[in-house]
Structures are given as C-alpha cells and as structure tokens.
TIMI-347533 format. One line per 10 residues: number of its first residue (from 1); for each residue x, y, z of N, C-alpha, C, CB. Coordinates in steps of 0.2 Angstrom, whole numbers, plus 5000, padded with zeros to 4 digits. Each point is the difference from the previous one (the first is absolute). Glycine has a CB too. Layout:
NUM	X,Y,Z,X,Y,Z,X,Y,Z,X,Y,Z ~ ... $
REM end
This chain:
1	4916,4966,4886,5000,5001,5008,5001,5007,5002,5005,4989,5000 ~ 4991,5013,5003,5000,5007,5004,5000,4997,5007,4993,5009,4990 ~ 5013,4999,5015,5003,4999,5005,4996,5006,5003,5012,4994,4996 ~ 4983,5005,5009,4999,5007,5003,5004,5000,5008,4988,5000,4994 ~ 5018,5005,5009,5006,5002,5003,4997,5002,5005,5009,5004,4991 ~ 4988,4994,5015,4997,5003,5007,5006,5003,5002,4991,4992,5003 ~ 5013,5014,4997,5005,5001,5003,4997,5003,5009,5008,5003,4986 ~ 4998,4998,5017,4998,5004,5007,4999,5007,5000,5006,4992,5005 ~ 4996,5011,4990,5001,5007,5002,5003,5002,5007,4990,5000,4993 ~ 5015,4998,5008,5007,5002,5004,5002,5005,4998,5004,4991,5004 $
11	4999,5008,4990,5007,5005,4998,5006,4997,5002,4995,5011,5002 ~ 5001,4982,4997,5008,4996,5004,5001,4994,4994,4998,5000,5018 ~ 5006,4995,4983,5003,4995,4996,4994,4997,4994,5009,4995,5011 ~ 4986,5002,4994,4997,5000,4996,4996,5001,4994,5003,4998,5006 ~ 4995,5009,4998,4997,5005,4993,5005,4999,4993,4996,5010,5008 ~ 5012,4990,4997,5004,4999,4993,5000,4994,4997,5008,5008,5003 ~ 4991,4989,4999,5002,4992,4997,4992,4999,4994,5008,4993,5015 ~ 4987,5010,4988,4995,5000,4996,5001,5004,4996,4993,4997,5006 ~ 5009,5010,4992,5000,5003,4996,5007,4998,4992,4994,5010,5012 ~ 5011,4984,4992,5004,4998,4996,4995,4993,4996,5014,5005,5008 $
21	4983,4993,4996,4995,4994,4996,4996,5004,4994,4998,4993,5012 ~ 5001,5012,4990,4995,5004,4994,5006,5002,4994,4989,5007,5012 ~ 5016,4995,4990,5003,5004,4995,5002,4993,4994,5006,5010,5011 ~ 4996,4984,4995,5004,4995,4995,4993,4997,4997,5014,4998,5008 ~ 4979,5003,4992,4996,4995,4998,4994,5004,4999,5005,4990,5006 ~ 4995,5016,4991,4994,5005,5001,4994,4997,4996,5009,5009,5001 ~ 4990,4986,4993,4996,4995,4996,4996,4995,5005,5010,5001,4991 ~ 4996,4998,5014,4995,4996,5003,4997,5002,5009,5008,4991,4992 ~ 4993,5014,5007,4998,5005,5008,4991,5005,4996,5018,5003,5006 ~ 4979,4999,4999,4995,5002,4999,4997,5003,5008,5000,4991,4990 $
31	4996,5014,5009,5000,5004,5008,4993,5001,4997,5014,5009,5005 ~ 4983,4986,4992,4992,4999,5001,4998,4992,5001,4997,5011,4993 ~ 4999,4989,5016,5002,4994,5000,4993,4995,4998,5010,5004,5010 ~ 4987,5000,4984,4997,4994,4996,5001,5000,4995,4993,5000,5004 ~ 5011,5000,4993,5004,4995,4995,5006,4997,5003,4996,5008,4991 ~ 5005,4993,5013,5007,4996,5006,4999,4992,5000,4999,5011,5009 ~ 5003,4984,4988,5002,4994,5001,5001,4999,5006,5004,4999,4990 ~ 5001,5002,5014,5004,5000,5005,5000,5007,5005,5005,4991,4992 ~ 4996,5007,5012,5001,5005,5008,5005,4997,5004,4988,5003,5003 ~ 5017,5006,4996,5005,4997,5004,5003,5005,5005,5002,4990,4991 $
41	4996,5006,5016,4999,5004,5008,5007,5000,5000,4989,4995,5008 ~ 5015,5009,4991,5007,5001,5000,5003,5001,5009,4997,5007,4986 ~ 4996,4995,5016,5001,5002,5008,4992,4994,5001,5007,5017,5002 ~ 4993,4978,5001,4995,4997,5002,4995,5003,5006,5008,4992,4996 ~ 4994,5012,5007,4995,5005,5006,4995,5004,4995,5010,5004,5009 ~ 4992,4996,4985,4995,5007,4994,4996,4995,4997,5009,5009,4994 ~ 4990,4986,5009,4993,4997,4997,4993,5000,5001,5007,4994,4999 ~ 4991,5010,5006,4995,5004,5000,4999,5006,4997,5000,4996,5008 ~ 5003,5005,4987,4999,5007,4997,4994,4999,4993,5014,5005,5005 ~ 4989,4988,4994,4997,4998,4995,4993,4997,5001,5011,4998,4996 $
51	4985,5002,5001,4992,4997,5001,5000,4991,5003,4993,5010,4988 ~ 5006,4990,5015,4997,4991,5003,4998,4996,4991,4991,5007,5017 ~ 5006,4996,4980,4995,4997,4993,5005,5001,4995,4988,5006,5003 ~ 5017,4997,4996,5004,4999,4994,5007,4997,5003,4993,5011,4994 ~ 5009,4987,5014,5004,4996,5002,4998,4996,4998,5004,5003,5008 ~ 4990,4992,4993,4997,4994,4997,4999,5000,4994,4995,4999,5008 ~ 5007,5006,4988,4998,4999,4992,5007,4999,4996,4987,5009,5002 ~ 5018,4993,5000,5008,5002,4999,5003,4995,5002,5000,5012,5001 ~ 5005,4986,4996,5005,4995,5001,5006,5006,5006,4997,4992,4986 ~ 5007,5004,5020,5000,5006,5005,5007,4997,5003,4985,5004,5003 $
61	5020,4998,4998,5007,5001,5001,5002,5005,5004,5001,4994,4991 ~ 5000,5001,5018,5002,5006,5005,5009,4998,4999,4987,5003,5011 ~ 5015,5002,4992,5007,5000,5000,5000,5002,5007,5004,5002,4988 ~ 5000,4992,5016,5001,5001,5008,5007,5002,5000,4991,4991,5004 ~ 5012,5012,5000,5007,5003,5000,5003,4996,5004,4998,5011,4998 ~ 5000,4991,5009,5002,4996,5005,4994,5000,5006,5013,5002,4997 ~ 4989,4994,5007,4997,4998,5006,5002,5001,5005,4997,4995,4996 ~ 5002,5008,5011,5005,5000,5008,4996,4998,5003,5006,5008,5000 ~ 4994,4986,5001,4995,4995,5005,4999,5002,5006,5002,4990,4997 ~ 5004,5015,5007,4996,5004,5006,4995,5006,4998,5012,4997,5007 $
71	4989,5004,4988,4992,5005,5000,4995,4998,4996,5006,5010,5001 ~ 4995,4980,4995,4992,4999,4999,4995,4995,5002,5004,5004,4994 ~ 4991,5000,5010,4997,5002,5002,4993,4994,5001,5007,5012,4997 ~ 4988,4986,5006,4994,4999,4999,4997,5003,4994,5000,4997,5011 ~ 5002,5010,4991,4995,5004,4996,5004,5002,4991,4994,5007,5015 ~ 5013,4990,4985,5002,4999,4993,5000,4993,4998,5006,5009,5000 ~ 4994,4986,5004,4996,4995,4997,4994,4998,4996,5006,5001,5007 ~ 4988,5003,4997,4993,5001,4997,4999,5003,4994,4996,4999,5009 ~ 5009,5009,4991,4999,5002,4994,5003,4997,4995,5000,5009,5005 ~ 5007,4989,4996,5003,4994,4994,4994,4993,5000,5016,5002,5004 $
81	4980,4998,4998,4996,4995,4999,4996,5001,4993,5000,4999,5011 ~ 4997,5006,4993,4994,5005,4996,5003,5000,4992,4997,5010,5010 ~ 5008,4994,4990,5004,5003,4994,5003,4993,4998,5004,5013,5004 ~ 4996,4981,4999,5003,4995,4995,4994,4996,4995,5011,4998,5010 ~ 4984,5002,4992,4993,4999,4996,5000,5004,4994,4993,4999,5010 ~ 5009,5008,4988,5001,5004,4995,5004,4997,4996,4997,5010,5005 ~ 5010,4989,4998,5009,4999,4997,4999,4993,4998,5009,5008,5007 ~ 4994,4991,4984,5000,4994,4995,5007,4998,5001,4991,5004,4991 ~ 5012,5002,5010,5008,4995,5003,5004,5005,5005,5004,4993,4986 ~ 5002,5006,5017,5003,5006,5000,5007,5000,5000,4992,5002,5006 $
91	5013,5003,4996,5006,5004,4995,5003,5001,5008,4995,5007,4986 ~ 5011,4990,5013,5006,5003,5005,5006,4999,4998,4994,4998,5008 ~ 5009,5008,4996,5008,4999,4998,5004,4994,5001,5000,5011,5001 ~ 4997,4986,5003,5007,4996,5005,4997,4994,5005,5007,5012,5001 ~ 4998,4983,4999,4997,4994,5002,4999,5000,5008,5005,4993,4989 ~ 4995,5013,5014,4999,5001,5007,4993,5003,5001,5012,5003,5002 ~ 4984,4997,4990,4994,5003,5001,4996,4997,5001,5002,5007,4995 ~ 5001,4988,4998,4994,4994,4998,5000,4995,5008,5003,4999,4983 ~ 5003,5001,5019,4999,4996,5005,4995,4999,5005,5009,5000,4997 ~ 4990,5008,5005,4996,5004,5005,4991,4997,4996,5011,5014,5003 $
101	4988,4990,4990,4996,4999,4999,4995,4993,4998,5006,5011,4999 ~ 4997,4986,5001,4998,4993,4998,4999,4997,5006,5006,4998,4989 ~ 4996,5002,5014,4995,4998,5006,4991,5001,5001,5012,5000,5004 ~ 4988,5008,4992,4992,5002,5002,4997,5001,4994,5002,5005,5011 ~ 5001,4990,4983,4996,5003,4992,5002,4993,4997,5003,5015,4998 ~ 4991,4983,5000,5002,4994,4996,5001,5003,4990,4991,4990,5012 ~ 5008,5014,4988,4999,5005,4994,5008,4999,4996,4990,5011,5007 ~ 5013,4991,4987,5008,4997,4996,5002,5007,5003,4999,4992,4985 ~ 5005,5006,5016,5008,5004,5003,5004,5004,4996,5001,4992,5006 ~ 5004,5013,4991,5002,4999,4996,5006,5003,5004,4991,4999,4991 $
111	5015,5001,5006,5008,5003,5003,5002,5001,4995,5003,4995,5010 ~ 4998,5013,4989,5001,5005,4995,5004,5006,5004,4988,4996,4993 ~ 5019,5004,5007,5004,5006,5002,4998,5005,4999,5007,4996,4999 ~ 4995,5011,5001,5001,5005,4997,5002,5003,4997,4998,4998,5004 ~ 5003,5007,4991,5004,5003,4994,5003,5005,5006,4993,4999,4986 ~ 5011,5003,5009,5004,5006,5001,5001,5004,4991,5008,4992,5014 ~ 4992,5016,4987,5000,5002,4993,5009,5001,4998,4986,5006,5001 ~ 5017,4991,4994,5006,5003,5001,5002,5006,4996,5003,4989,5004 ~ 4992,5012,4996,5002,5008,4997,5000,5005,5004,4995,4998,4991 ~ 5001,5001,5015,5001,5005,5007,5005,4998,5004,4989,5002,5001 $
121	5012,4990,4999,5004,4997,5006,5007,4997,4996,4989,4997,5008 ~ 5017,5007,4992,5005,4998,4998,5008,5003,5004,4991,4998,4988 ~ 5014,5001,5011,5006,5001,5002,5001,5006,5000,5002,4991,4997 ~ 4998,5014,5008,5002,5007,5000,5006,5002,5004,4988,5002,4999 ~ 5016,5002,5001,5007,5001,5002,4996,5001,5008,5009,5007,4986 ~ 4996,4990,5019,4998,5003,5006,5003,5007,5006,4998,4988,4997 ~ 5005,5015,5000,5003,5006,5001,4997,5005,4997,5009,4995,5002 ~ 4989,5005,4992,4997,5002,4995,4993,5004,5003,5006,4991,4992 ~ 4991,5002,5008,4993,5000,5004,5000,5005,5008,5000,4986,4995 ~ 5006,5014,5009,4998,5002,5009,4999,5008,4997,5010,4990,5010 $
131	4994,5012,4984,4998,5009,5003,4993,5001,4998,5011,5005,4997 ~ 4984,4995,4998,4995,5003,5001,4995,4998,5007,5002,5001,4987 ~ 5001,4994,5017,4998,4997,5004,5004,5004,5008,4997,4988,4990 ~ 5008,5016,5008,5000,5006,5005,5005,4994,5005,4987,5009,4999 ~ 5016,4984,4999,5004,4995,5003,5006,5000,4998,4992,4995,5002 ~ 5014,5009,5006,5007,4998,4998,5002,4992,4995,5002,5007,5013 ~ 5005,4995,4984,5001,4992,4999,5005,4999,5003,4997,4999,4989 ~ 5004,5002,5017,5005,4997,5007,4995,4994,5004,5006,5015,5004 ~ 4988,4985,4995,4995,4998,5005,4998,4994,4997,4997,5010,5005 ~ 5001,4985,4999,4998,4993,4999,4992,5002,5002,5013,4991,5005 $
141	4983,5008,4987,4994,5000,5001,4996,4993,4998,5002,5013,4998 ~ 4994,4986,5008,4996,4994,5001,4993,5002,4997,5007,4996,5010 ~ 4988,5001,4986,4995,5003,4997,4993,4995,5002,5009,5006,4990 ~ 4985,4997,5011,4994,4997,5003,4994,5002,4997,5007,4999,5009 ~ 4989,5001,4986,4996,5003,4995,4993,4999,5003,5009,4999,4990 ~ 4989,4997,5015,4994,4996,5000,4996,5001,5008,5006,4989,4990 ~ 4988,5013,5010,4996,5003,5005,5004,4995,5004,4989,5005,4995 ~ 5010,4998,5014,5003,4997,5005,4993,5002,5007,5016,5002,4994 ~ 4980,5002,5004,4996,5000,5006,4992,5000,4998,5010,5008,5006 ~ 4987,4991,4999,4992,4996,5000,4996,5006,5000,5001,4989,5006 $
151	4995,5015,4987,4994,5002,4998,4996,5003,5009,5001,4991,4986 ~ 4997,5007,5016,4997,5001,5006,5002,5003,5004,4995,4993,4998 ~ 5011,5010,5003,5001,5003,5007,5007,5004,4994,4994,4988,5015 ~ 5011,5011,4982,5006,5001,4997,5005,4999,5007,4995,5009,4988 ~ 5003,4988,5015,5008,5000,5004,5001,4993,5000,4999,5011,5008 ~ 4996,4982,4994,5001,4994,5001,5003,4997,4994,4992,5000,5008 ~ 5014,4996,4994,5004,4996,4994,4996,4998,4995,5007,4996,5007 ~ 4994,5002,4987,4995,4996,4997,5007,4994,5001,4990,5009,4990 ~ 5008,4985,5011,5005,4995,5003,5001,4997,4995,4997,4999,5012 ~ 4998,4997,4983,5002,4997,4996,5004,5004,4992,4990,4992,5007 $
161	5013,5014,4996,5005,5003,4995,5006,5000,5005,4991,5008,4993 ~ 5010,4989,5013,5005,4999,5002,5005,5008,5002,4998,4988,4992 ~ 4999,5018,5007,5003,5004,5003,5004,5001,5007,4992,5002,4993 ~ 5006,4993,5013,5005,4998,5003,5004,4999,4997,4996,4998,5007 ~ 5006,4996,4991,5006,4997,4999,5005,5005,4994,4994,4986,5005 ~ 5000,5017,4993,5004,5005,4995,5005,5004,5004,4990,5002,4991 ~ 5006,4999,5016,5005,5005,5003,5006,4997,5004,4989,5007,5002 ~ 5009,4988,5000,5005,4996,5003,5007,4997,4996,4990,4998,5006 ~ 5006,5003,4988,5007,4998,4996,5005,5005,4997,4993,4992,4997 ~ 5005,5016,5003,5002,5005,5000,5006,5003,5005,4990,5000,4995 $
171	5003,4999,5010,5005,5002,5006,5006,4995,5003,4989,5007,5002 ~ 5011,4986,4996,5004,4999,5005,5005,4998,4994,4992,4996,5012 ~ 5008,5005,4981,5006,4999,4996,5003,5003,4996,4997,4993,5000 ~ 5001,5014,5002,5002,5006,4994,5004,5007,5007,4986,4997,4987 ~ 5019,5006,5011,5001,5007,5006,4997,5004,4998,5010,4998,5003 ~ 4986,5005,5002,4996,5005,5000,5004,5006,4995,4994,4995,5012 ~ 5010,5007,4989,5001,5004,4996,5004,5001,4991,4999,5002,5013 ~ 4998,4991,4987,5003,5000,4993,4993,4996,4996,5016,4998,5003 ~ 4979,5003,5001,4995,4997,4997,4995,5004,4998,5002,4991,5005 ~ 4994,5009,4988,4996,5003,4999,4991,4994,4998,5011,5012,4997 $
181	4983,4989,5007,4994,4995,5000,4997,5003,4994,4997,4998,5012 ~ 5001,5000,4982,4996,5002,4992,4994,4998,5003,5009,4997,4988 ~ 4986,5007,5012,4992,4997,5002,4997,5004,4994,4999,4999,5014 ~ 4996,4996,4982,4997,5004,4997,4993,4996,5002,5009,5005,4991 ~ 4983,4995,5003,4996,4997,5003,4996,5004,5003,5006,4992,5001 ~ 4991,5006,5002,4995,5004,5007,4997,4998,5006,4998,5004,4991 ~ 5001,4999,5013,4999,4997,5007,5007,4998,5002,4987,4995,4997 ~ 5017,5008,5005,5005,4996,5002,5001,5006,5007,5006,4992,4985 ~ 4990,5009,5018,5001,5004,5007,5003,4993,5006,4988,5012,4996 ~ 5012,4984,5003,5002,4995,5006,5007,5001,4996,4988,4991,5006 $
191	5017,5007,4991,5005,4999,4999,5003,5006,5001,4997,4992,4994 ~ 5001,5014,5002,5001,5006,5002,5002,5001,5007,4994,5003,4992 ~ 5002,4996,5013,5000,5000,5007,5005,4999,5002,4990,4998,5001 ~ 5011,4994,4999,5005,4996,5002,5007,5001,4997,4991,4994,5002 ~ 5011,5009,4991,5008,5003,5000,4997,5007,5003,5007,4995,4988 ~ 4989,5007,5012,5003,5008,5004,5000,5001,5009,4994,5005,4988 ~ 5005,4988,5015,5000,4996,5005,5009,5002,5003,4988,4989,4994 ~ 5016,5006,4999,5007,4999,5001,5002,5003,4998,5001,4993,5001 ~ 4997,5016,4993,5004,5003,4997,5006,4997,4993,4995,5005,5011 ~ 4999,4991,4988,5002,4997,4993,4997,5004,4994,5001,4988,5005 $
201	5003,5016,4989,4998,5003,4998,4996,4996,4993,5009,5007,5007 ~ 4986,4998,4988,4996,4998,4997,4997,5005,4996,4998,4992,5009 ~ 5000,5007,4985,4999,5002,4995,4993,4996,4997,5012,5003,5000 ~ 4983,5001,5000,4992,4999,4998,4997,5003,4996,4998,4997,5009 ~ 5001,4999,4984,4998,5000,4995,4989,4999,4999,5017,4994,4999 ~ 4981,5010,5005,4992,4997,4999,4998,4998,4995,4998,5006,5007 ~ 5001,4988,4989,4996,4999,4995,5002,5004,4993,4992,4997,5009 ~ 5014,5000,4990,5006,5004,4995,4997,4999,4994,5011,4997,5006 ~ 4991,5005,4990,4998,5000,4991,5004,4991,4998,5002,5019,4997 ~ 4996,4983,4999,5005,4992,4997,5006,5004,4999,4991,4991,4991 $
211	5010,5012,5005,5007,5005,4997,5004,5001,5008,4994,5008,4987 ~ 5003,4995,5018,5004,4999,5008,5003,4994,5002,4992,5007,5003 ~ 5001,4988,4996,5002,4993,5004,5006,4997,4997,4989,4996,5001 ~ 5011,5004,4992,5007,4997,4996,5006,5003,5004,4995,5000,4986 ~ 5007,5006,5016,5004,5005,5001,5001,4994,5010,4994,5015,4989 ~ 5000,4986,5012,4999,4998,5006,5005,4993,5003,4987,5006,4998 ~ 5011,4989,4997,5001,4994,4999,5009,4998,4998,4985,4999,4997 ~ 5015,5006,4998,5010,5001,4999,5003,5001,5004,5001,5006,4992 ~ 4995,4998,5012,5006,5007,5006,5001,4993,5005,4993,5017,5001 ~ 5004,4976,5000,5002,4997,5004,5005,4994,5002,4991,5005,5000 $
221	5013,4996,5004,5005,4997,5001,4996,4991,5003,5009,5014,5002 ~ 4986,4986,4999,4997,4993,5003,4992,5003,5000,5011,4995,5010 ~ 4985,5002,4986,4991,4996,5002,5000,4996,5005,4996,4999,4989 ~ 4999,5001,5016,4998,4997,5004,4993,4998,5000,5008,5003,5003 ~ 4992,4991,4996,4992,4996,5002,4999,4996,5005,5000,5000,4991 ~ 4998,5004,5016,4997,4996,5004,4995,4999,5004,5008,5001,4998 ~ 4987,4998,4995,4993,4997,5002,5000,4993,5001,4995,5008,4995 ~ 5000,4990,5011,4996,4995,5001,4997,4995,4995,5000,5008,5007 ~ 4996,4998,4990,4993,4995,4994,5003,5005,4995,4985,4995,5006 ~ 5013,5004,4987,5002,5004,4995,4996,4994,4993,5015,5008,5007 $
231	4983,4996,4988,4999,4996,4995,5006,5000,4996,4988,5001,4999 ~ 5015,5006,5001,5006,4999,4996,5006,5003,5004,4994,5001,4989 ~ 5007,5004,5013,4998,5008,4998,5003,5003,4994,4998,5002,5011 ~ 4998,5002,4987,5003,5001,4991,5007,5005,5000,4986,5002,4996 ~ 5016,4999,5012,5005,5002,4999,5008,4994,5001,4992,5012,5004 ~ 5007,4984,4997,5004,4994,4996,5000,5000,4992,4996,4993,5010 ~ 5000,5008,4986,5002,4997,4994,5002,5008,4999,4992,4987,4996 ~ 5007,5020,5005,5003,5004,4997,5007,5003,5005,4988,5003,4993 ~ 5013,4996,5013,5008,4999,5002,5001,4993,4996,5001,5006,5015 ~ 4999,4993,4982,5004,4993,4998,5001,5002,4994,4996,4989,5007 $
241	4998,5014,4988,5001,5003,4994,5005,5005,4999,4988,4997,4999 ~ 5014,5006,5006,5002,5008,5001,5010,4998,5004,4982,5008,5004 ~ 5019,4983,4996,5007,4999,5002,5000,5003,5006,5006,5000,4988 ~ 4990,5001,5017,4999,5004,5006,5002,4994,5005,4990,5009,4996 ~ 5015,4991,5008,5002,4993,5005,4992,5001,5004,5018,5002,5003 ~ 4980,4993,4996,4992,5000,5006,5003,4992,5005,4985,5005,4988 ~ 5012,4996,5019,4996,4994,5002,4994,4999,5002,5008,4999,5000 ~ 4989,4995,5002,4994,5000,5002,5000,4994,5005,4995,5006,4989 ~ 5001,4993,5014,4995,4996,5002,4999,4996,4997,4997,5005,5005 ~ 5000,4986,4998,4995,4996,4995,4996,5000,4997,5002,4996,5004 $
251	4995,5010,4992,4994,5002,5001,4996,5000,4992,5004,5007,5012 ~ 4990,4993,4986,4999,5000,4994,5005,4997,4993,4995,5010,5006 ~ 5007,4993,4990,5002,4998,4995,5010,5003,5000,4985,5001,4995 ~ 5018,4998,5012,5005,5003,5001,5005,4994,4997,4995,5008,5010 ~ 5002,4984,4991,5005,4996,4998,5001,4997,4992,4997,4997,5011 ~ 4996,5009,4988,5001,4998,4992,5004,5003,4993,4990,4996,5004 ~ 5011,5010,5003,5004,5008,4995,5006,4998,5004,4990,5014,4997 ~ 5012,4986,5011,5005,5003,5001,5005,4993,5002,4993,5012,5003 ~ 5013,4988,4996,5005,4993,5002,5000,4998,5008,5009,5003,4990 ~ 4992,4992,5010,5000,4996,5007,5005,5005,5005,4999,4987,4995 $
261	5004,5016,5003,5004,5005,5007,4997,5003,5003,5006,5002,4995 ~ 4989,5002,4999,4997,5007,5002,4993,5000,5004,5007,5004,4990 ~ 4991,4990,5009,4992,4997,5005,5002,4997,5006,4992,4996,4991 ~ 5008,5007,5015,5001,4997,5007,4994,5004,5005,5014,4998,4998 ~ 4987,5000,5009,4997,5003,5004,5006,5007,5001,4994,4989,5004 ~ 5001,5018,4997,5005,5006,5000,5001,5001,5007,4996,5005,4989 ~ 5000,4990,5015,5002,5003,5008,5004,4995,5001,4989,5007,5005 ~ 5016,4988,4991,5002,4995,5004,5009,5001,4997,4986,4991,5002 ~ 5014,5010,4993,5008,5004,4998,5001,5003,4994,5004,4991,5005 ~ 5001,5013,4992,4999,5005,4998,5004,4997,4994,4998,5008,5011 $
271	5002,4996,4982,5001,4998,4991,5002,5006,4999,4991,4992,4995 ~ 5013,5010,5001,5000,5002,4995,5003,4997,4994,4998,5008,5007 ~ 4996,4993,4988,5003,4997,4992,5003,5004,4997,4991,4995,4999 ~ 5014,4999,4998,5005,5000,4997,4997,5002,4993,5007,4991,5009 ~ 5000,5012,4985,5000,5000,4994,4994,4996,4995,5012,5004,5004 ~ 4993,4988,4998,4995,4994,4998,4993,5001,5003,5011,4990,4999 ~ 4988,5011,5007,4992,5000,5001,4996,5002,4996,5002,5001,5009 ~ 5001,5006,4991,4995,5007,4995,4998,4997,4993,5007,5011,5005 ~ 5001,4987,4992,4999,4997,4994,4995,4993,4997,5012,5007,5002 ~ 4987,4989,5006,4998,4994,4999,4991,5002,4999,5012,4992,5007 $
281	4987,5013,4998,4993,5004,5001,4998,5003,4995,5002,5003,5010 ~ 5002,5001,4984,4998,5003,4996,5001,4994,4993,5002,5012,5008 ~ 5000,4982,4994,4999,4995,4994,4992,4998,5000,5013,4995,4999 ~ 4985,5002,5007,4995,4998,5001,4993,5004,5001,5009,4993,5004 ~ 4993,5012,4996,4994,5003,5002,4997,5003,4991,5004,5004,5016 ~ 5002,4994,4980,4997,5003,4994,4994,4994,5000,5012,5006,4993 ~ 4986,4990,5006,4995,4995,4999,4994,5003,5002,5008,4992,5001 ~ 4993,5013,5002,4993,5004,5001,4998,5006,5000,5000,4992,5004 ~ 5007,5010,4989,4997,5006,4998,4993,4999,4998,5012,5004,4996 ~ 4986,5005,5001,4993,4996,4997,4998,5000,4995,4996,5001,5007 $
291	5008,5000,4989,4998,4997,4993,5000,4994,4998,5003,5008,4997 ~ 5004,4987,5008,5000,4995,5002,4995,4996,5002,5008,5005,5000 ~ 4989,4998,5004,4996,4996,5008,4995,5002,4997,5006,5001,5012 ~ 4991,5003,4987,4991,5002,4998,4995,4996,4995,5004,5010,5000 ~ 5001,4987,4998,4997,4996,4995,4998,4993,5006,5008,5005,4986 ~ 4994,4993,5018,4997,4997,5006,4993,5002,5001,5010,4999,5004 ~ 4990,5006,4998,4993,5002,5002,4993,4999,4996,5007,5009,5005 ~ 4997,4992,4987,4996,5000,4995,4997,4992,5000,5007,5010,4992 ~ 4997,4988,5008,4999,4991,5001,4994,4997,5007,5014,4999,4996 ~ 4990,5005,5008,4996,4998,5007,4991,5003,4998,5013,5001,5011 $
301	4987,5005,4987,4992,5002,4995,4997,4998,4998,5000,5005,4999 ~ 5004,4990,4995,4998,4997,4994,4997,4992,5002,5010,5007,4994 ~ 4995,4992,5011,4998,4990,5004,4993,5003,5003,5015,4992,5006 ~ 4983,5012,4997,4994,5001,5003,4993,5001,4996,5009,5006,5008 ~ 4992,4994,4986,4995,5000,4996,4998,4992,4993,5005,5015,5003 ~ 4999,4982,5002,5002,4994,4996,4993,4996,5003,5015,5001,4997 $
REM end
C-alpha cells in the first residue's frame, strides 16, 4: 500500500499532521502519484490540483474537518458534489462532521480523531515558560492560538471561531489589570481590536515556532475554546497534553479529550478547572497520542483497499 499526502501548503497544522504521517510510515508514503494506491486530500478544497484522470484511476480519501452551515453555500454544495464523484470514502475527526456530511454523500464515513505528538506536547513548568515569553508571573494569562478574523477584508470576525465570545469571556471575568491575552496564530486583527477597545492587555505571538508555542501554551493560566464549528481543534489535545487548565465549547472532539466540566457554553457561565480536571484531560487524551492513534489511520487506508 502506498499513501500519496495532498497536504495544503499553509505552514499550518496540517502540513504538520502530514509530515508526522510520513515520518511514522515512510514505506508506505510516496510523493509520485503513480505508483500511489491511495490519495489522501488531507484538505478536501486541494482536489483540483490533482488531474480529473488519475482521481478516477486512484483509490481517493478526503478528510473533511468541519462544516459552518452559515457559509455553505449553493455554490459549496455543487463543488461537494463534483468532488464527491472522485471520493471512495471520507475521513473526519468528529461525529459533528459526519453528521453534517451524510446528509449530502451516500459515500463510507469514517470518524478518526486526531493525534497529538507527545514528544512536542508534554508537561512544562509554567513560570518557567512566561520569561522567554517577556510575561510577569503576577498575571493571570488567558491563551488563544487560533485564527479569529476573515481573509477578505482582516478586520470582519471570522464567527465560527467564536472570537466574540472569546472576548466577552475575558472581559467580563478577569480584572483588567491582572490579565494578560496569549494570541498566537494569525489573522487575529479583530480580537486585537477589541482588547485594545478596553485596554486589555496582550501579547502576540504571529505564527510561532513549535519550540515558542510549547513556551506559549505553559505560560497559560486558562485555554480557551470558543468556537462555533471546529473538527477538533488541535489545540485541545495539546492544552490537554501540556496539563494546561483549557475550556471549550461543544465543539469538535472537545468531549472526547476534555471532562464534562470543562465543555459548556462560554458566553453563558464561567469554569475554571480544577487539579482533577487537568489531570482527568491529560489521562484521556493520552489515547491519542500518535504513536498510539496512527495506527488508526493506517487501518482506515488499509479497509479502503479491501
């Protein structure tokens, strides 16, 4: 079995997530896609890159992340049409995907989480962490790693990342002067805006190194997750890997790493997790380290050729 790796070429998660597939399975990866058993659209939009003639010739696996029904579209509908004629099955993290998607694909489903590496993502002293990061350890730092504004203009929300209620949850439960905002990521000019609105102070990290982020992810006294739609977000299973008190939203794969405390609505009352939380987050999320968990993936390739 050879695995040909459509990545996006971001410089973002999933470049990394494809480059740890290649590392842990290099035997069964290939970057010529004729001798390629398998295609796999790691980002399902990149399926035009590939020829129409060798989609039809290739056994073909998109991986849908998530969905935000208010932005799809007529015109993502037809494309998900098109592109579901090519796709032999498809790949999601989280049973919020498949639910979306099965209504407009009679094609096998698959619900397959995501890894996390725990050689990058593990327990780092949090004081330790705030100085190369230029953060007192007097200050209660709240951390937010994940784009927040819409490509087309950089100032409109991107809503289904929840960057309101990111703000609302800041501002109306923390004192301004003993709080510091952790932004890393990019595009995050609407969040920006809005603490520098109330003079909440803030620390930005653009599109940090892995060796930063770790640093990034210690220095915080609370993760916050308050998106909308999410397939995972990968920053759940590494705050959870990294004993980092997180919460989140219902969203993605938040009930399957994080304990019932720490998944609520974030605009409707306020958590923080306890010792037992962290500890119950970082039992459970081991199950998808990835040396652990990859071997999943291997499986879900393998049924596709059967």
């Amino acid at each position: 079995m050879k695995v040909f790796v459509l990545a996006p070429n971001e410089n973002w998660i999933l470049d990394r997530i494809a480059e740890e597939w290649k590392g842990e399975y290099p035997d069964l990866t290939t970057d010529n896609l004729a001798e390629a058993d398998i295609i796999w659209l790691i980002s399902a939009w990149t399926w035009q890159q590939i020829p129409l003639n060798i989609l039809s010739e290739k056994k073909v696996i998109a991986t849908i992340h998530h969905v935000t029904p208010s932005k799809f579209t007529k015109d993502s509908l037809r494309e998900f049409m098109v592109r579901d004629r090519f796709v032999d099955t498809y790949h999601v993290p989280c049973q919020k995907t498949k639910d979306f998607i099965s209504k407009i694909t009679s094609k096998p489903i698959n619900i397959v989480g995501y890894w996390y590496n725990e050689e990058i993502w593990h327990p780092t002293d949090r004081l330790s962490a705030r100085a190369p990061l230029g953060i007192p350890n007097d200050k209660i730092v709240v951390g937010s790693f994940q784009r927040d504004t819409e490509g087309f203009d950089l100032k409109t929300p991107k809503l289904e990342k929840g960057p309101d209620l990111f703000f609302d949850y800041v501002n109306d439960n923390f004192e301004k002067d003993k709080l510091v905002v952790l932004l890393g990521g990019w595009r995050r000019q609407y969040l920006i805006g809005r603490l520098e609105e109330v003079g909440i102070k803030y620390k930005y990290f653009e599109l940090a190194s892995i060796d930063k982020l770790k640093y990034m992810y210690a220095a915080c006294d609370l993760y916050v997750v308050s998106s909308r739609t999410e397939g995972g977000p990968q920053a759940i299973l590494e705050a959870a890997a990294m004993k980092v008190p997180i919460i989140s939203t219902d969203v993605g794969m938040a009930t399957a790493v994080l304990t019932e405390n720490c998944v609520f609505d974030v605009n409707k009352r306020r958590y923080e997790p306890t010792l037992d939380d962290v500890e119950e987050n970082y039992q459970k999320v081991q199950g998808f380290e990835l040396k652990a968990h990859v071997d999943k993936y291997k499986e879900m390739f393998e049924d596709i050729l059967k």
